[in-house]
PDB file of N, CA, C and O in Angstrom:
ATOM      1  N   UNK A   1     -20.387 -17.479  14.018  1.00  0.00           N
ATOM      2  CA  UNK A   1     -21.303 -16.451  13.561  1.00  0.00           C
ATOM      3  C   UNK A   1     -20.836 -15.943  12.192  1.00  0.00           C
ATOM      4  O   UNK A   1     -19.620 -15.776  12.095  1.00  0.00           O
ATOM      5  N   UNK A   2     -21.701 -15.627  10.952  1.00  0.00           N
ATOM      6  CA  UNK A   2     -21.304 -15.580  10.033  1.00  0.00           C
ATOM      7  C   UNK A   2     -21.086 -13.597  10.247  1.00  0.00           C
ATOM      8  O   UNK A   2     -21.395 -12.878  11.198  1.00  0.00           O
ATOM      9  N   UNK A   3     -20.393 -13.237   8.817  1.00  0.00           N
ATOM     10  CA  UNK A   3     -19.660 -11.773   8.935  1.00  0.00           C
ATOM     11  C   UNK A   3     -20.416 -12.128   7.158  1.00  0.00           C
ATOM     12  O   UNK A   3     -20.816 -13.166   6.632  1.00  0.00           O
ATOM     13  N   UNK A   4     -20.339 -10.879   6.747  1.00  0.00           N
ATOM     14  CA  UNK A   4     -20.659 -10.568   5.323  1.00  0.00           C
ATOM     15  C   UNK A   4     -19.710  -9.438   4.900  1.00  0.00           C
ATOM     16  O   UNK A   4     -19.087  -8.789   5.740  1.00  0.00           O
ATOM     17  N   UNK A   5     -19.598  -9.181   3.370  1.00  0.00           N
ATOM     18  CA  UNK A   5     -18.806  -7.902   3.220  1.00  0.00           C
ATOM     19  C   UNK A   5     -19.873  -7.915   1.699  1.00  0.00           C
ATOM     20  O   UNK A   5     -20.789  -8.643   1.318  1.00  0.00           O
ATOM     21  N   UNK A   6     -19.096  -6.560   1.068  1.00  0.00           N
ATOM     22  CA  UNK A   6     -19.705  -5.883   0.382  1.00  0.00           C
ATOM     23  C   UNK A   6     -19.218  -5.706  -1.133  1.00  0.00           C
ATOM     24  O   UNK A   6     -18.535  -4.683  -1.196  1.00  0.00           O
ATOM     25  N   UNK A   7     -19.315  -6.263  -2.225  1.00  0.00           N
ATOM     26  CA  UNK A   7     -18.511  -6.463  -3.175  1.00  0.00           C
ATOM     27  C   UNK A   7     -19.398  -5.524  -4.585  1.00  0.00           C
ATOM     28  O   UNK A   7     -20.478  -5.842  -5.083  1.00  0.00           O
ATOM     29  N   UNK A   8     -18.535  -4.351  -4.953  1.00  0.00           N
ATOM     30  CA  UNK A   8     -18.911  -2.936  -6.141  1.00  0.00           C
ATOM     31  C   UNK A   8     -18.269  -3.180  -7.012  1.00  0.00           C
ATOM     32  O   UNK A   8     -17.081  -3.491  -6.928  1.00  0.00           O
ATOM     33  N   UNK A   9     -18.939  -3.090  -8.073  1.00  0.00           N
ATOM     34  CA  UNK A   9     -18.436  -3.415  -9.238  1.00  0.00           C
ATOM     35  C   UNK A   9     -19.190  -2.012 -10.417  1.00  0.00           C
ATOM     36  O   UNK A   9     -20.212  -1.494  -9.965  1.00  0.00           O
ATOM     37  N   UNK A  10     -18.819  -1.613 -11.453  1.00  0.00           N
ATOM     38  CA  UNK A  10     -18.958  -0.875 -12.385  1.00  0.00           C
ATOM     39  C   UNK A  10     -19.593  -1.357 -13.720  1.00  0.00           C
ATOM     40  O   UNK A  10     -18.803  -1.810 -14.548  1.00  0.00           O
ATOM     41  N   UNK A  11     -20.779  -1.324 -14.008  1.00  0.00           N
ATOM     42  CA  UNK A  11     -20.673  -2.739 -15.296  1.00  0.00           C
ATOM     43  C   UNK A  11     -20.340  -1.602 -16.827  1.00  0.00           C
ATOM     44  O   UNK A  11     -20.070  -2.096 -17.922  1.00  0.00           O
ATOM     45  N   UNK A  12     -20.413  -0.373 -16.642  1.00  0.00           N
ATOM     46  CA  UNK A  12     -19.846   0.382 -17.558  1.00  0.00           C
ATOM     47  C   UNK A  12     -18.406   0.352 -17.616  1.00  0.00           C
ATOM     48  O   UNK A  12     -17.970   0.507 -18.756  1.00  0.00           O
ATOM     49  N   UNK A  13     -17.681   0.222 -16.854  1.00  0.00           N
ATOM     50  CA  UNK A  13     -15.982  -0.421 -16.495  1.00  0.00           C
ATOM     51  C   UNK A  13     -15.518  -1.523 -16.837  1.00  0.00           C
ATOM     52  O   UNK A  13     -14.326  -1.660 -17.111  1.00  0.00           O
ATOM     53  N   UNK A  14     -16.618  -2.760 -16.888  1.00  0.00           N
ATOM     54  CA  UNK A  14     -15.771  -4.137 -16.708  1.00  0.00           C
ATOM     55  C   UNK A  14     -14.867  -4.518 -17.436  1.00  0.00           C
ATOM     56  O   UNK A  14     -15.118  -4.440 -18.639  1.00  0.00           O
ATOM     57  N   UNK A  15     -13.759  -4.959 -17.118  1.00  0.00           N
ATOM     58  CA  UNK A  15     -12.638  -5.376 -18.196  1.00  0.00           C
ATOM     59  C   UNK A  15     -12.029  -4.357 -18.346  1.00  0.00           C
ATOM     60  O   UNK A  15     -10.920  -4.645 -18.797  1.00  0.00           O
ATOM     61  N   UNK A  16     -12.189  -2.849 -18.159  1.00  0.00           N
ATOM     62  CA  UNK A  16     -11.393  -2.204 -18.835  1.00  0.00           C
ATOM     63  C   UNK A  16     -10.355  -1.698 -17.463  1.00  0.00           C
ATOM     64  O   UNK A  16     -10.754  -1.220 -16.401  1.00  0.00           O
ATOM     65  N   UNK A  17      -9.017  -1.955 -17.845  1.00  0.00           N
ATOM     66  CA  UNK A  17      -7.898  -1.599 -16.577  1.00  0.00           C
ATOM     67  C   UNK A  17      -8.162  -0.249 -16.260  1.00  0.00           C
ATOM     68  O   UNK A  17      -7.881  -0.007 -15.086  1.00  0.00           O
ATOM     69  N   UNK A  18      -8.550   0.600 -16.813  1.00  0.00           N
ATOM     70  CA  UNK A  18      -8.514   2.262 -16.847  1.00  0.00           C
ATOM     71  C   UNK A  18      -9.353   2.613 -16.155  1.00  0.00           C
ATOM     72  O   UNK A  18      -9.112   3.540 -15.382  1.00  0.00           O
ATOM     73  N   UNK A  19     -10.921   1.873 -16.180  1.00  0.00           N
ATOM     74  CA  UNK A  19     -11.854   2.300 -15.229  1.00  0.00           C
ATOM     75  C   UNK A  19     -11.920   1.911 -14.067  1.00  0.00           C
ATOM     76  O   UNK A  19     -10.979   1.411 -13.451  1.00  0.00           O
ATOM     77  N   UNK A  20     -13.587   2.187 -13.428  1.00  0.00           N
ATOM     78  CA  UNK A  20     -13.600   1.978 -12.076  1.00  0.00           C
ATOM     79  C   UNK A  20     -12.886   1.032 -11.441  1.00  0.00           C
ATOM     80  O   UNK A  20     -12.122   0.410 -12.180  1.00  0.00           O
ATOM     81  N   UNK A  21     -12.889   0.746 -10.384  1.00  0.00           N
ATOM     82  CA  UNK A  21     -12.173  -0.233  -9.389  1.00  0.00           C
ATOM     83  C   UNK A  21     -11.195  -0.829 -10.527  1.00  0.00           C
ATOM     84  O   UNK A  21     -11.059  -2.028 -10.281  1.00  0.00           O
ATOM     85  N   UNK A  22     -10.362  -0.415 -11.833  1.00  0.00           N
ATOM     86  CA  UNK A  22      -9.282  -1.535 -12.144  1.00  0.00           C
ATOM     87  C   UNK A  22      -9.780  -2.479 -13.087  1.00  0.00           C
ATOM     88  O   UNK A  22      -9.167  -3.454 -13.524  1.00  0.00           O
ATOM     89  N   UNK A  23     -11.655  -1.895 -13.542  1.00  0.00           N
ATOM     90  CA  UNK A  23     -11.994  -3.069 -14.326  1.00  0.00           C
ATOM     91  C   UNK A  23     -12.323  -4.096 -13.801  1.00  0.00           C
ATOM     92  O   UNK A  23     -12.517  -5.124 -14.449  1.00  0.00           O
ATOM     93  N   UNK A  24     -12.447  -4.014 -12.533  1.00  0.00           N
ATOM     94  CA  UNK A  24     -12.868  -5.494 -11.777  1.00  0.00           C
ATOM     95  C   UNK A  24     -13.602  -5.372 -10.570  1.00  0.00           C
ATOM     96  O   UNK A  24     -14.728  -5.286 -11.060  1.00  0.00           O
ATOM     97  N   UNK A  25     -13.795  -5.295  -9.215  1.00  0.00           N
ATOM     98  CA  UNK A  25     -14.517  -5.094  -8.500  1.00  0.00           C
ATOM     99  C   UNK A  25     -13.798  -4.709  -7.448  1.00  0.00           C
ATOM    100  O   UNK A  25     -12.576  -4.859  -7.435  1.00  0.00           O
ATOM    101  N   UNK A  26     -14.408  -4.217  -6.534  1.00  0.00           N
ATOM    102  CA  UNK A  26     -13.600  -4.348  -4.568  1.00  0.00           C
ATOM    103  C   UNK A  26     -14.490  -4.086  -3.565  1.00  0.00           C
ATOM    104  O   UNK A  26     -15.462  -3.331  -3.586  1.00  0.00           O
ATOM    105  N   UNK A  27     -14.083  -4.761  -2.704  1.00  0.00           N
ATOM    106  CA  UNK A  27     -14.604  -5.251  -1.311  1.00  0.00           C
ATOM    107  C   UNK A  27     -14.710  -3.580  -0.490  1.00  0.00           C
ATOM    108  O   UNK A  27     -13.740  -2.862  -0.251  1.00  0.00           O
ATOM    109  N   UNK A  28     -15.750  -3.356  -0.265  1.00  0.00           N
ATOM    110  CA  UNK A  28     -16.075  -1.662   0.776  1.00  0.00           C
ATOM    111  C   UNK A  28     -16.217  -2.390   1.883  1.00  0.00           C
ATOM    112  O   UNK A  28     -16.554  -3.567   2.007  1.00  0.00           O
ATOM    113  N   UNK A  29     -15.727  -1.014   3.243  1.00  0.00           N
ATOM    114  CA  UNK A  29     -15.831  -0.910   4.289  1.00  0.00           C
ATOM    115  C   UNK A  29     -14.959  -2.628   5.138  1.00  0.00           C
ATOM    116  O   UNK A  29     -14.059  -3.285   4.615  1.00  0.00           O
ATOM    117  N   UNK A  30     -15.531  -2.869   6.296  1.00  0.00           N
ATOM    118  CA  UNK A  30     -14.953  -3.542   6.849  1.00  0.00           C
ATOM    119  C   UNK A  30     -16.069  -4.889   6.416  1.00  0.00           C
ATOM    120  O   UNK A  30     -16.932  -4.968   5.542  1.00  0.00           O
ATOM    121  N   UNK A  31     -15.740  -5.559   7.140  1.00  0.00           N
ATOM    122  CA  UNK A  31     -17.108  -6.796   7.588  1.00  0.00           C
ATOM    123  C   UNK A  31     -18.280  -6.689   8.542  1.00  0.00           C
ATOM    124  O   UNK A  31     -18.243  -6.383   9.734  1.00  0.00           O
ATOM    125  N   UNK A  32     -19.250  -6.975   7.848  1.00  0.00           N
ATOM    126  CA  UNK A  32     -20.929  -6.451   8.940  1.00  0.00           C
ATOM    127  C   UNK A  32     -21.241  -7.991   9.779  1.00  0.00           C
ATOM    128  O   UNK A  32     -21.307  -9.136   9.333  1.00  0.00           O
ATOM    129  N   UNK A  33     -21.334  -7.661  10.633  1.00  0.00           N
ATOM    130  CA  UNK A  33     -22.372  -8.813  11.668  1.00  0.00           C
ATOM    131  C   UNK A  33     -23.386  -9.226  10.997  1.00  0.00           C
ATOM    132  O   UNK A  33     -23.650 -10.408  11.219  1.00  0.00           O
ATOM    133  N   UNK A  34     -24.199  -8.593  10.103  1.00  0.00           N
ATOM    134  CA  UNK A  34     -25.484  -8.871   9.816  1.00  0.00           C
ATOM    135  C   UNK A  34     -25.244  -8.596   8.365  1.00  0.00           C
ATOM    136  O   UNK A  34     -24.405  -7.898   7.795  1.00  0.00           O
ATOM    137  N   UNK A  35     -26.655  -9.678   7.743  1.00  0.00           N
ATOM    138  CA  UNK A  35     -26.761  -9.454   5.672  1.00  0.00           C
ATOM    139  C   UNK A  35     -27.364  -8.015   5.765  1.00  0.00           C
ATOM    140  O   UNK A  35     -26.876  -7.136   5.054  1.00  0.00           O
ATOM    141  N   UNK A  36     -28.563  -7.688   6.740  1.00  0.00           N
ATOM    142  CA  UNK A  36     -29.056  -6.128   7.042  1.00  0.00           C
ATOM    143  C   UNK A  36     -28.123  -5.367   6.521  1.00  0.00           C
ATOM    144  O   UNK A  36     -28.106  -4.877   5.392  1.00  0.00           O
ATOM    145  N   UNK A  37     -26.877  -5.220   7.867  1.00  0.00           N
ATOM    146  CA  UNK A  37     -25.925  -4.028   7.939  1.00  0.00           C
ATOM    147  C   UNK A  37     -25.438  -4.026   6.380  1.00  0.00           C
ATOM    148  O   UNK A  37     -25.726  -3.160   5.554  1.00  0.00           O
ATOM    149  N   UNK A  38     -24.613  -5.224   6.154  1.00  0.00           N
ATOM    150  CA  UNK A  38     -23.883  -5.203   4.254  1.00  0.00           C
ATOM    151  C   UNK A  38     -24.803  -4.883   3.364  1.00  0.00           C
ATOM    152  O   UNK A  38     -24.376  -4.504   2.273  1.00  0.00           O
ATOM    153  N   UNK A  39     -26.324  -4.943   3.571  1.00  0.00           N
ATOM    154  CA  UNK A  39     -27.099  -4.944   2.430  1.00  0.00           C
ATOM    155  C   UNK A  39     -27.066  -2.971   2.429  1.00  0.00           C
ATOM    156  O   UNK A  39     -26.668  -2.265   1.503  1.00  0.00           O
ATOM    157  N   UNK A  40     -27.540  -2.575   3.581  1.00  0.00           N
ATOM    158  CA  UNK A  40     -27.506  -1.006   4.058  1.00  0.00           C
ATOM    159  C   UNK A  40     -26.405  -0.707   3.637  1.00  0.00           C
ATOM    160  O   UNK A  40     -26.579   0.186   2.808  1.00  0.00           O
ATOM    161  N   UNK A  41     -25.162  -0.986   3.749  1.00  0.00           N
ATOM    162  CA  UNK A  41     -23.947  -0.167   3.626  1.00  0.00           C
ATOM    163  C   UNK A  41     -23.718   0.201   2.035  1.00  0.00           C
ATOM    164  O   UNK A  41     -23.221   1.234   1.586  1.00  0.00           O
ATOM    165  N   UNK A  42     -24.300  -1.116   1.199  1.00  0.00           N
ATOM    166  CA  UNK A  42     -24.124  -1.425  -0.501  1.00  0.00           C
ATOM    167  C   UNK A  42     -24.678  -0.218  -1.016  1.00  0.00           C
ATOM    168  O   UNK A  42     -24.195   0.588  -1.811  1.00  0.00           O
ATOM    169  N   UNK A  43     -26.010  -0.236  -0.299  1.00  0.00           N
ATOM    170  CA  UNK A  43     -27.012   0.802  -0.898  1.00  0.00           C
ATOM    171  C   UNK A  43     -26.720   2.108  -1.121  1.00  0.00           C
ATOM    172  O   UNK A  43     -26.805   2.884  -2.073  1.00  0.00           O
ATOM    173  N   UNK A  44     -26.240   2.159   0.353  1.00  0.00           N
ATOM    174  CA  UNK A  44     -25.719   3.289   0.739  1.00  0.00           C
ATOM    175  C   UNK A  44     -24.688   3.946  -0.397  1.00  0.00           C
ATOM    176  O   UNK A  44     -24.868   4.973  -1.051  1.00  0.00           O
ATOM    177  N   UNK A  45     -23.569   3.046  -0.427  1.00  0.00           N
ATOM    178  CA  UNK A  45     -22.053   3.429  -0.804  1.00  0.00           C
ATOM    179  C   UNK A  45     -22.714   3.709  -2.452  1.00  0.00           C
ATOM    180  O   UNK A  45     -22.280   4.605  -3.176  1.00  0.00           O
ATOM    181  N   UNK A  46     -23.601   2.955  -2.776  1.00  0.00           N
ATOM    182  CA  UNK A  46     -23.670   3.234  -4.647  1.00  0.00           C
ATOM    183  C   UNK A  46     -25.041   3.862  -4.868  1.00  0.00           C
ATOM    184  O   UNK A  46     -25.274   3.693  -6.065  1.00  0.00           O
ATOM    185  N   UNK A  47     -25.937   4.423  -4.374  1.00  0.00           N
ATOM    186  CA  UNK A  47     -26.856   5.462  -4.237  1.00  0.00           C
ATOM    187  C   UNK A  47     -27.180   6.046  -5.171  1.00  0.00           C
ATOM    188  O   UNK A  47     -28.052   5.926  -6.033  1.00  0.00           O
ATOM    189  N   UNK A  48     -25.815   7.218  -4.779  1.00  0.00           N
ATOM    190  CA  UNK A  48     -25.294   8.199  -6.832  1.00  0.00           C
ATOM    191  C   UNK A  48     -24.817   7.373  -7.358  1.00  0.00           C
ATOM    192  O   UNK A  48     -25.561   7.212  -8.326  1.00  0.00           O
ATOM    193  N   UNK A  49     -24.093   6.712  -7.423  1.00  0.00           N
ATOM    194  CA  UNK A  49     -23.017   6.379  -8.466  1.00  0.00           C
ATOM    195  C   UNK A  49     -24.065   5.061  -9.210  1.00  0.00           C
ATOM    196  O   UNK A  49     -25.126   4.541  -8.864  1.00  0.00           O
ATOM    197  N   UNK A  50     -22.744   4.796 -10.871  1.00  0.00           N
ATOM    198  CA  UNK A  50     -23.425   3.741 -11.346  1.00  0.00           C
ATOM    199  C   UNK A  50     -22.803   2.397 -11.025  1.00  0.00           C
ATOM    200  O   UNK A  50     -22.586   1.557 -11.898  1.00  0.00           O
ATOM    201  N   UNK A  51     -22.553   2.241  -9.876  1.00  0.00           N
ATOM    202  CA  UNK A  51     -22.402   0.688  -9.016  1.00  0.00           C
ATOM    203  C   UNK A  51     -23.332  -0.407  -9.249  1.00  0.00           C
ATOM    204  O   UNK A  51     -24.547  -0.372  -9.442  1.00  0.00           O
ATOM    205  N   UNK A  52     -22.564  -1.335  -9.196  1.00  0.00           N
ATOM    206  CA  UNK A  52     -24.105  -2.278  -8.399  1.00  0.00           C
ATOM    207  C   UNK A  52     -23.174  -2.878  -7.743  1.00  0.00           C
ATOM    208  O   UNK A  52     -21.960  -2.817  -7.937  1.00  0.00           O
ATOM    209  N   UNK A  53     -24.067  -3.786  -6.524  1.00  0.00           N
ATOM    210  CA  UNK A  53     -22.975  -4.552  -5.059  1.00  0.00           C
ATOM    211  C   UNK A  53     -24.100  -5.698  -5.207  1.00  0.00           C
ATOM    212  O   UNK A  53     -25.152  -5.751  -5.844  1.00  0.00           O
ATOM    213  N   UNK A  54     -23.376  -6.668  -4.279  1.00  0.00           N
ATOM    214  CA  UNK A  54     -24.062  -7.725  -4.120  1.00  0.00           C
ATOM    215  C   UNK A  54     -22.990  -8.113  -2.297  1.00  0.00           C
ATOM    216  O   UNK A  54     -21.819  -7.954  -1.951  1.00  0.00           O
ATOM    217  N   UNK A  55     -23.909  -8.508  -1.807  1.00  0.00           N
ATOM    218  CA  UNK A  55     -23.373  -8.992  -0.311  1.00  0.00           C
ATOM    219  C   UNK A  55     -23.274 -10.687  -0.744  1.00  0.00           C
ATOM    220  O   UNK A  55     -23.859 -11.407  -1.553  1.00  0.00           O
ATOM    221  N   UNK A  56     -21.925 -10.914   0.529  1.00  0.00           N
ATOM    222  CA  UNK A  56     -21.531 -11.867   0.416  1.00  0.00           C
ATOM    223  C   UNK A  56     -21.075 -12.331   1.796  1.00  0.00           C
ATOM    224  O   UNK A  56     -20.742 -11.447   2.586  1.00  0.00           O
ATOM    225  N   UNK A  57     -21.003 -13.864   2.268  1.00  0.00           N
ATOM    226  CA  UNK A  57     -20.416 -14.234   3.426  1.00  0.00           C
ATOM    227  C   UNK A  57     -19.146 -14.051   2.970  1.00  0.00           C
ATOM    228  O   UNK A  57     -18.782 -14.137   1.798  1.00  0.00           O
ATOM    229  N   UNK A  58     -18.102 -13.652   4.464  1.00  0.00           N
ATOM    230  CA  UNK A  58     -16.851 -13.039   4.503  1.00  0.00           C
ATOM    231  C   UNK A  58     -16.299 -14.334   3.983  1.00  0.00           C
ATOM    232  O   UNK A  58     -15.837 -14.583   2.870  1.00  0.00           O
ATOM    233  N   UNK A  59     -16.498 -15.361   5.389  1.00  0.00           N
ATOM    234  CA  UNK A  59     -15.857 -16.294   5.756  1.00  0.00           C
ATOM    235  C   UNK A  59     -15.112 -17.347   4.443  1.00  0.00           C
ATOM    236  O   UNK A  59     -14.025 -17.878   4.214  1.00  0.00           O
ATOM    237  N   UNK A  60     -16.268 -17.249   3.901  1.00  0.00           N
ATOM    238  CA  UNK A  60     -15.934 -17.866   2.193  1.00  0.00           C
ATOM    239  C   UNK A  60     -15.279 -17.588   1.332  1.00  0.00           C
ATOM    240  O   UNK A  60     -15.029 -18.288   0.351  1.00  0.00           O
ATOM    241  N   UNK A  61     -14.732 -16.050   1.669  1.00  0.00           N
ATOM    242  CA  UNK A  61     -13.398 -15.719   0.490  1.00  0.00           C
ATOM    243  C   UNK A  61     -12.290 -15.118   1.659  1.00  0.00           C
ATOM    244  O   UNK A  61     -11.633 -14.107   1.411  1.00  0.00           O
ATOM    245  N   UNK A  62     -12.162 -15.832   2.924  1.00  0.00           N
ATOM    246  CA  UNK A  62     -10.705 -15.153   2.677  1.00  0.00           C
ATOM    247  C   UNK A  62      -9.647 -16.188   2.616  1.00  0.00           C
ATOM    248  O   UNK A  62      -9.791 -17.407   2.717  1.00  0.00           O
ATOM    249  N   UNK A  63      -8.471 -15.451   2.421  1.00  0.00           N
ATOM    250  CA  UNK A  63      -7.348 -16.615   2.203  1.00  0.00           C
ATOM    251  C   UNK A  63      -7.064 -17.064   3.200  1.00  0.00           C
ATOM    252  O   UNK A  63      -7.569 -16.635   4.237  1.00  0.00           O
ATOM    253  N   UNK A  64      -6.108 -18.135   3.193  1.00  0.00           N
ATOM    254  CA  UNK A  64      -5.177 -19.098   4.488  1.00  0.00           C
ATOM    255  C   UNK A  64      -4.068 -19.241   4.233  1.00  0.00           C
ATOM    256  O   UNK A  64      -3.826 -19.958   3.261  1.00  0.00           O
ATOM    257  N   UNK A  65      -3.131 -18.742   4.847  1.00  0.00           N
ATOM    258  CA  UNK A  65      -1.728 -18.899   4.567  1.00  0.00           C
ATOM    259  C   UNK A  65      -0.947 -19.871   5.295  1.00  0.00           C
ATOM    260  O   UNK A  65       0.253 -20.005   5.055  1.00  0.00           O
TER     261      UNK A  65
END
């Protein structure tokens, strides 16, 4: 069963170490069952703010050690 997560990024930030997330992006909340739930949570989390998110399958970025 696939899992999705939630990836925020700043595009007034990018590149710069000082701003949002580090200048680069990060993964919110946990992993959703559903593209629904991650798409709801994105919306949610960047509403006010000047975010943008994009959902993504989990399974595809995590590491293997």
């Amino acid at each position: 069963m696939d899992k999705y997560r939630v990836v925020v990024w700043c595009e007034s930030c990018r590149g710069d170490d000082e701003g949002c997330f580090g200048g680069s992006s990060e993964v919110i909340g946990a992993q959703f069952a559903t593209w629904e739930e991650a798409e709801k949570a994105g919306a949610h989390y960047c509403f006010d703010l000047p975010y943008r998110y994009r959902v993504e399958q989990a399974e595809l970025h995590q590491s293997y050690f």
